[in-house]
MMTF fields as JSON, N, C-alpha, C and O atoms, coordinates in Angstrom:
{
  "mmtfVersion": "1.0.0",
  "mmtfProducer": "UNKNOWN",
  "numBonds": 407,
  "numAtoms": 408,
  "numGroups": 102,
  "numChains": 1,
  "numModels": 1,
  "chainsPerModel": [1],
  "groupsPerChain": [102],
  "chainIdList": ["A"],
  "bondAtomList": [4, 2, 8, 6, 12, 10, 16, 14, 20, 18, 24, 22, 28, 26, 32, 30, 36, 34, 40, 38, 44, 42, 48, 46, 52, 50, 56, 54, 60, 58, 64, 62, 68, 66, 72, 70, 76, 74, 80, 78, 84, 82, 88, 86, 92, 90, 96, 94, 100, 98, 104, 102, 108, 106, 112, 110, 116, 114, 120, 118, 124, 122, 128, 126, 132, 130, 136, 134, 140, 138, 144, 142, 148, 146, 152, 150, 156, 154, 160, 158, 164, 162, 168, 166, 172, 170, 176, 174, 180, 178, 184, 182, 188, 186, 192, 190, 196, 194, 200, 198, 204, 202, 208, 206, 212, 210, 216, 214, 220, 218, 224, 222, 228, 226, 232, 230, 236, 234, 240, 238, 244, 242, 248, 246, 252, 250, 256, 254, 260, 258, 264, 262, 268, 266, 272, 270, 276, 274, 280, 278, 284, 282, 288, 286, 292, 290, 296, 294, 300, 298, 304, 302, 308, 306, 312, 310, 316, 314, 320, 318, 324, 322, 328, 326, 332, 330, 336, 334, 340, 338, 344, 342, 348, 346, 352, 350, 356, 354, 360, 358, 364, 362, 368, 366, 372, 370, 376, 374, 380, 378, 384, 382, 388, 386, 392, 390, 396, 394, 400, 398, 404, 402],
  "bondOrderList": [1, 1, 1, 1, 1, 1, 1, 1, 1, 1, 1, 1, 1, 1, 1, 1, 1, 1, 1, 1, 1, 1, 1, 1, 1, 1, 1, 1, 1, 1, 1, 1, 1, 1, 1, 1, 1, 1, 1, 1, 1, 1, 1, 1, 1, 1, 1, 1, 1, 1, 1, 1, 1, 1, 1, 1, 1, 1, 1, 1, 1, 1, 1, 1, 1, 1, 1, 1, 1, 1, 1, 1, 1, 1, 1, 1, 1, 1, 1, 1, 1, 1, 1, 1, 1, 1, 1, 1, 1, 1, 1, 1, 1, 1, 1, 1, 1, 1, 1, 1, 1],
  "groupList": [{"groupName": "UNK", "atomNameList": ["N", "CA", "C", "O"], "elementList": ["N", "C", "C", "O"], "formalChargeList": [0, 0, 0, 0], "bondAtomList": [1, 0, 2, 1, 3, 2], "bondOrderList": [1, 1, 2], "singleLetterCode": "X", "chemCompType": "L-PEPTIDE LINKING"}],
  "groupTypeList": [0, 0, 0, 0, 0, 0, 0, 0, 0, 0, 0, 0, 0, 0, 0, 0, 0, 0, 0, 0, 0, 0, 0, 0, 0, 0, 0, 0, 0, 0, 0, 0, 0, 0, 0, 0, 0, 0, 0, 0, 0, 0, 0, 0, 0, 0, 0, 0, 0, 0, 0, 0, 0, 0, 0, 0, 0, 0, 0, 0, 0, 0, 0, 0, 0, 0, 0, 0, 0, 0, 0, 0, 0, 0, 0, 0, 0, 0, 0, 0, 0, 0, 0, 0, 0, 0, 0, 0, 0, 0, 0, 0, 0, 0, 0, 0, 0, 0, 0, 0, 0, 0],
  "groupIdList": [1, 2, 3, 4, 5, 6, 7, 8, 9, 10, 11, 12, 13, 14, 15, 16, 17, 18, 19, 20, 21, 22, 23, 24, 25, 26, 27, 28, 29, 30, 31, 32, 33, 34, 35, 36, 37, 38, 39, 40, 41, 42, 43, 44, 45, 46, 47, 48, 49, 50, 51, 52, 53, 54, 55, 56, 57, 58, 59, 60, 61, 62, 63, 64, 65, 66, 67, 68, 69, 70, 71, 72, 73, 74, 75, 76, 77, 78, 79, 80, 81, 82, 83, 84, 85, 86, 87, 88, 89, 90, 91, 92, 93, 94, 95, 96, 97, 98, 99, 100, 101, 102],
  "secStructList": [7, 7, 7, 7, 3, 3, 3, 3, 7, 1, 6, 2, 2, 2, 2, 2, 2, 2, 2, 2, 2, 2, 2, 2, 6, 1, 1, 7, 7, 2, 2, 2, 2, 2, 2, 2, 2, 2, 2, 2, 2, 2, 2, 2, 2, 2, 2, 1, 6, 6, 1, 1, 1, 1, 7, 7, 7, 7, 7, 1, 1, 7, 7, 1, 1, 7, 7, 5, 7, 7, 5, 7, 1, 1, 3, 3, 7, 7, 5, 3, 3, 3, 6, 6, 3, 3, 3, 3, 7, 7, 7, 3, 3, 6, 6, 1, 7, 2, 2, 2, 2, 7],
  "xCoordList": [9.027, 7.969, 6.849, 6.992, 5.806, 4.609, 3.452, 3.816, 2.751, 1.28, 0.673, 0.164, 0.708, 0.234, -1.333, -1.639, -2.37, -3.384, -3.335, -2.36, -4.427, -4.574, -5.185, -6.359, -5.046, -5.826, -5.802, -4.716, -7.107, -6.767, -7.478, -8.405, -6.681, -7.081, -8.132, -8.148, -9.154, -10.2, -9.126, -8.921, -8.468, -6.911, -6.999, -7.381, -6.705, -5.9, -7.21, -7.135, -8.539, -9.63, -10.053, -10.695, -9.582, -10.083, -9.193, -9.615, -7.587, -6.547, -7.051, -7.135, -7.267, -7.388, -8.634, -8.711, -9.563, -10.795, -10.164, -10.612, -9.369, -9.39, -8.877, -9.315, -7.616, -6.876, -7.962, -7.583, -8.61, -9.084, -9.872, -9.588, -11.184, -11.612, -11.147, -11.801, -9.248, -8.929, -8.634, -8.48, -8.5, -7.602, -8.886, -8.652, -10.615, -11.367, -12.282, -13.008, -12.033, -12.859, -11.656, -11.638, -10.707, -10.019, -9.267, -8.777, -8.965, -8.446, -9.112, -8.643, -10.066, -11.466, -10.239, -9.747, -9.924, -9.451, -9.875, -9.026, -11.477, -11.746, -11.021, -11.032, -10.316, -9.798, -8.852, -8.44, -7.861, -6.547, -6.759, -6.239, -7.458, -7.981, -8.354, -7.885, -9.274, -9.477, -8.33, -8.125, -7.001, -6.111, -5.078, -4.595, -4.89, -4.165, -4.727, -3.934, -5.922, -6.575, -6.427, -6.028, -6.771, -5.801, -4.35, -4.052, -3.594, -1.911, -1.848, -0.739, -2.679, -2.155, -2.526, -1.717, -3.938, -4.358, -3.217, -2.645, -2.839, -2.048, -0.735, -0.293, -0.219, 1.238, 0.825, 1.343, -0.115, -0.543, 0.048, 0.984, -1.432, -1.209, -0.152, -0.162, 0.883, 1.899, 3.086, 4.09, 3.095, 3.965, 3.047, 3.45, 2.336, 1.391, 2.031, 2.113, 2.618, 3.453, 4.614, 4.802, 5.35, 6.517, 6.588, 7.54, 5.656, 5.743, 6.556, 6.82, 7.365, 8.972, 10.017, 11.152, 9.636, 11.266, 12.14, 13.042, 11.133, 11.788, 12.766, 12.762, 13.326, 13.74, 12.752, 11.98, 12.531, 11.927, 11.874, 12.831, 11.257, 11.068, 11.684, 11.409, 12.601, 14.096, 12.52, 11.847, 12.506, 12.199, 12.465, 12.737, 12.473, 13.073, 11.858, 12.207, 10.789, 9.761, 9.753, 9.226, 9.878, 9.839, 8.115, 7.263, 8.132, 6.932, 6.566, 7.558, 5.699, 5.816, 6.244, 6.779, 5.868, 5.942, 6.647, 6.346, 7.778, 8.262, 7.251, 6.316, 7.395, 6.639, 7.386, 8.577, 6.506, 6.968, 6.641, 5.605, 6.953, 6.322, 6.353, 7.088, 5.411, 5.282, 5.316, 4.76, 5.959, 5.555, 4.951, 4.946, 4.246, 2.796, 2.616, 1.521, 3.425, 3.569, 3.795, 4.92, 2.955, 3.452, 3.347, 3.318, 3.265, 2.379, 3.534, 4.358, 3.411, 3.501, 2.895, 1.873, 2.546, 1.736, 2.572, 3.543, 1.716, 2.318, 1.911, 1.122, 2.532, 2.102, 2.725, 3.943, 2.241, 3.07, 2.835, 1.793, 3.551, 3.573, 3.255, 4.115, 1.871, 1.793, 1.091, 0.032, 1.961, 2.019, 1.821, 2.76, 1.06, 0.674, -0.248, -0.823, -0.374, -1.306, -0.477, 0.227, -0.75, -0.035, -1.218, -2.392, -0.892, -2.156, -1.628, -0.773, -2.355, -2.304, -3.019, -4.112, -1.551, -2.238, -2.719, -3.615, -1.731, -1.843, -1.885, -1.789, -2.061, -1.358, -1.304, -2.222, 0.089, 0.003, 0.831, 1.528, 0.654, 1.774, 3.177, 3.552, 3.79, 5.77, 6.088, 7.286, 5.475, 6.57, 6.022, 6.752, 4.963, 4.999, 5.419, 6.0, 5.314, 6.188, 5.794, 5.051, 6.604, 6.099, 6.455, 5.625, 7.069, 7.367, 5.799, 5.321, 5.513, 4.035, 2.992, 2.354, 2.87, 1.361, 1.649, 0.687, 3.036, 2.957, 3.203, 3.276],
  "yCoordList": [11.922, 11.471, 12.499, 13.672, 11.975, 13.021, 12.857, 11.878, 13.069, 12.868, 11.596, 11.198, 10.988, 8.994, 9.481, 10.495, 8.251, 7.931, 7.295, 7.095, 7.147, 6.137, 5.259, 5.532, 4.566, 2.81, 1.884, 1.421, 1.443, 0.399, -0.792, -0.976, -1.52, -3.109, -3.255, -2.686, -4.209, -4.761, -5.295, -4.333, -5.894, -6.893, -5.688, -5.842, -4.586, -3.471, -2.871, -1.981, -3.165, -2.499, -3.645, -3.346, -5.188, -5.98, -5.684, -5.534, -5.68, -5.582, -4.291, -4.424, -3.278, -2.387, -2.23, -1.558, -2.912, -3.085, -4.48, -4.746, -4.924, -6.397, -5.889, -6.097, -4.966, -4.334, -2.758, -2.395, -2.387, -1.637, -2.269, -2.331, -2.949, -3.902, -4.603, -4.715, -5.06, -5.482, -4.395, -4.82, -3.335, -2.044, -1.671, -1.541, -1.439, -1.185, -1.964, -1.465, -3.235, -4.291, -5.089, -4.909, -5.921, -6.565, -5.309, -5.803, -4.26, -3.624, -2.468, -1.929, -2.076, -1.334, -0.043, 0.303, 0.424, 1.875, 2.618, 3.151, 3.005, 3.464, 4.601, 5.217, 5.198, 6.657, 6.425, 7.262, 5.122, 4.415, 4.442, 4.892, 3.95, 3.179, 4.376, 4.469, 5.339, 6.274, 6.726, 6.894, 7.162, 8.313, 7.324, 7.799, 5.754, 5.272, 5.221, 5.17, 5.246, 5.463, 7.037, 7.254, 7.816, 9.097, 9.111, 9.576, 8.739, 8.803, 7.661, 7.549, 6.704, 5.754, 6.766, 7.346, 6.976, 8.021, 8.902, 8.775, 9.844, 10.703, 10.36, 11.048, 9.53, 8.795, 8.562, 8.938, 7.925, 7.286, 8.761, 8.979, 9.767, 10.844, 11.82, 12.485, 11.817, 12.456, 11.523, 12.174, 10.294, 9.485, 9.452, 9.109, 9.73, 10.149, 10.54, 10.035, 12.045, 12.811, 11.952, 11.826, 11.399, 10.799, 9.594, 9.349, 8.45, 6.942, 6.283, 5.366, 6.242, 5.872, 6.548, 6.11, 7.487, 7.81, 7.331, 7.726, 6.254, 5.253, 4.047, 3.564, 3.616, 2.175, 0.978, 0.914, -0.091, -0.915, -2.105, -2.868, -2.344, -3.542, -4.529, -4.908, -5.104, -5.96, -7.298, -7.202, -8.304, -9.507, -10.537, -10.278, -11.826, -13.113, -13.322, -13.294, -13.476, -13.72, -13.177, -12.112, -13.091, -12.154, -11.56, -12.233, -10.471, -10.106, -9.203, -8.762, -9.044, -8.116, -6.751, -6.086, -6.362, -5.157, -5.01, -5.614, -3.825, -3.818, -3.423, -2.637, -3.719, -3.498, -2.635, -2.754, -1.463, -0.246, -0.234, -0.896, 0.245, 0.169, 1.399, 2.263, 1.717, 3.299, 2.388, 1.298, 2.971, 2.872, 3.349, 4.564, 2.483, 3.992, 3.442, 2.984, 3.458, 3.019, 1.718, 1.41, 0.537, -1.017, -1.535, -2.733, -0.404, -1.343, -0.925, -0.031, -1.908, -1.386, -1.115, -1.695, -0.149, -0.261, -0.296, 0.364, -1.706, -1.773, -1.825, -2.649, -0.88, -0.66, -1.005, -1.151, -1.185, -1.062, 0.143, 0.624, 0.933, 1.085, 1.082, 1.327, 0.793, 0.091, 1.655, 2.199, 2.09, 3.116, 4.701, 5.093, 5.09, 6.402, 5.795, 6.642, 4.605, 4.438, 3.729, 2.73, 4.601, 3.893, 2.757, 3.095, 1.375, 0.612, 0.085, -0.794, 0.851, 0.312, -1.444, -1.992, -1.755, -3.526, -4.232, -5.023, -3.584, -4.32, -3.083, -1.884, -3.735, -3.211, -4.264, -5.084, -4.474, -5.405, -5.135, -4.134, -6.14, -5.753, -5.957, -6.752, -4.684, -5.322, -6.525, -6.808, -7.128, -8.38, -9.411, -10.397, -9.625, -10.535, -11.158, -10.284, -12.057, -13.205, -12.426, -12.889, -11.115, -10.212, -11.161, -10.856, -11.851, -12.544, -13.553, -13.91, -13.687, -14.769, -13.89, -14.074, -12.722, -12.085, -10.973, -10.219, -10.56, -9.715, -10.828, -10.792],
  "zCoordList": [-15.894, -15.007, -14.981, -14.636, -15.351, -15.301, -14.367, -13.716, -14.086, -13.355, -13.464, -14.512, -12.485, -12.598, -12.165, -11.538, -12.793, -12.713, -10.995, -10.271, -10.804, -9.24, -9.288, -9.537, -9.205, -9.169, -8.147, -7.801, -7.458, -6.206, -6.768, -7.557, -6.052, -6.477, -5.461, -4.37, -6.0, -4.319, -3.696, -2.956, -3.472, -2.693, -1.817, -0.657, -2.229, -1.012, -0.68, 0.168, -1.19, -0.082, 0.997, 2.003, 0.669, 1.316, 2.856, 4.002, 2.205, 2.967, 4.306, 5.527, 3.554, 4.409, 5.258, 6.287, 4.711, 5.69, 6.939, 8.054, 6.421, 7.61, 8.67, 9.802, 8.314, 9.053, 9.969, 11.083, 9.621, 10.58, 11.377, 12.573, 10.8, 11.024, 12.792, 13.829, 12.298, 13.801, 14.613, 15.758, 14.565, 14.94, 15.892, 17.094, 15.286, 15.421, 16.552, 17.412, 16.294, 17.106, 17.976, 19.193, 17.392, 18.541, 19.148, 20.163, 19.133, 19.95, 20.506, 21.508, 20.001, 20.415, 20.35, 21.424, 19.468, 18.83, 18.017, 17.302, 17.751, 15.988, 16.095, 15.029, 17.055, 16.576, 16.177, 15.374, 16.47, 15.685, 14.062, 13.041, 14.341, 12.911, 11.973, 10.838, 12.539, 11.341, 11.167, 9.965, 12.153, 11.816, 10.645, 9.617, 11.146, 10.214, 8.392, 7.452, 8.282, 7.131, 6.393, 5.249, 7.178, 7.131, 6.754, 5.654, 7.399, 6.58, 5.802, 5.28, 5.506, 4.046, 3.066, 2.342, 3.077, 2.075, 1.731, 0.648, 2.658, 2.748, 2.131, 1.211, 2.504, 2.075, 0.423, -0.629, 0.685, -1.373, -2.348, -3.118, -1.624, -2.052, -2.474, -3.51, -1.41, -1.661, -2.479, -2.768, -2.828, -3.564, -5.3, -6.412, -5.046, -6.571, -7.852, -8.972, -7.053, -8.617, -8.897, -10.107, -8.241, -8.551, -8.167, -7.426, -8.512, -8.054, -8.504, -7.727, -9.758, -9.926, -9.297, -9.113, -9.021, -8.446, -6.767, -6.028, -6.881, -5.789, -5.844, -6.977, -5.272, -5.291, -5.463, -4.506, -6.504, -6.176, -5.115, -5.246, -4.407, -3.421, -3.931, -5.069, -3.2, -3.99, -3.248, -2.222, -4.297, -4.336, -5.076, -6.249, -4.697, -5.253, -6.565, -7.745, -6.251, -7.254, -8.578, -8.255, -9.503, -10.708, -11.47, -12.05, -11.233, -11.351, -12.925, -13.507, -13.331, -14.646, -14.591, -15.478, -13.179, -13.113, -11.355, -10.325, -11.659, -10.241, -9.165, -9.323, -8.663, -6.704, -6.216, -5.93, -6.069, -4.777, -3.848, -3.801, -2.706, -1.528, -0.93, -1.408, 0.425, 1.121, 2.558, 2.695, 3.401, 4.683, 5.409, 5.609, 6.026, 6.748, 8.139, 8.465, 8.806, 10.247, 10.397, 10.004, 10.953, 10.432, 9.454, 9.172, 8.696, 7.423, 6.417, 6.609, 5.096, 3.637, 3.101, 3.467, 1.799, 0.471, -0.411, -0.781, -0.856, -2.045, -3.632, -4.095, -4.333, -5.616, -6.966, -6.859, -8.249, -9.499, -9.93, -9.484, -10.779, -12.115, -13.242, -14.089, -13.64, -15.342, -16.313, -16.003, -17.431, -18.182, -17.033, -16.341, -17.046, -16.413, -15.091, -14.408, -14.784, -13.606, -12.566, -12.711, -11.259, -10.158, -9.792, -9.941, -9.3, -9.151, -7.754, -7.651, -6.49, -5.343, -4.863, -4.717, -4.771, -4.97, -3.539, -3.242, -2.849, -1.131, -0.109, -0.373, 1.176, 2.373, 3.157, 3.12, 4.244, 4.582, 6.024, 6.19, 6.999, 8.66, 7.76, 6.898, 8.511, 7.879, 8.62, 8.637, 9.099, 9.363, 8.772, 8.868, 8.152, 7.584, 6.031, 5.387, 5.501, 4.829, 3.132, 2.267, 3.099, 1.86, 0.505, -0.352, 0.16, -0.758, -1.143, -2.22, -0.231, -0.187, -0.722, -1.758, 0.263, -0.439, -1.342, -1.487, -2.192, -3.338, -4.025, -5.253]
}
């Protein structure tokens, strides 16, 4: 395992703007909101050097590439794998219907 590239999908900038977005306005928190943008970053960051050496996200769907995930308070991120580039695809609330939106 060597040094992964970083890659975000628009999906996970849309994701993550909707989500502060509500954090920010329906709950009138921007100091929520910045600190949670702070530890995704942070979390991404520190899962960087070693983005395989996790378990993959057990799912029914069959995908090309396994799905990892980080937990970053309610949330997931979720990423692939493809050659040397980690490609941050989502973020999403954990309770909802993860099979649907990975």
């Amino acid at each position: 395992m060597g040094k992964y590239e970083l890659r975000f999908l628009p999906l996970f900038q849309e994701d993550l703007n909707a989500i502060v977005d509500y954090i920010t306005g329906q709950l009138q928190n921007p100091n929520a909101a910045g600190r949670l943008i702070d530890d995704v970053e942070k979390a991404i960051m520190d899962r960087l050097p070693a983005a395989e050496a996790f378990a993959p996200y057990s799912c029914t769907i069959q995908h090309p590439y396994p799905y990892y995930y980080i937990r970053v308070r309610n949330y997931l991120v979720f990423y692939v794998v493809i050659g040397n580039v980690m490609e941050v695809r989502r973020i999403v609330y954990s309770r909802r219907d993860m099979p649907k939106l990975i």
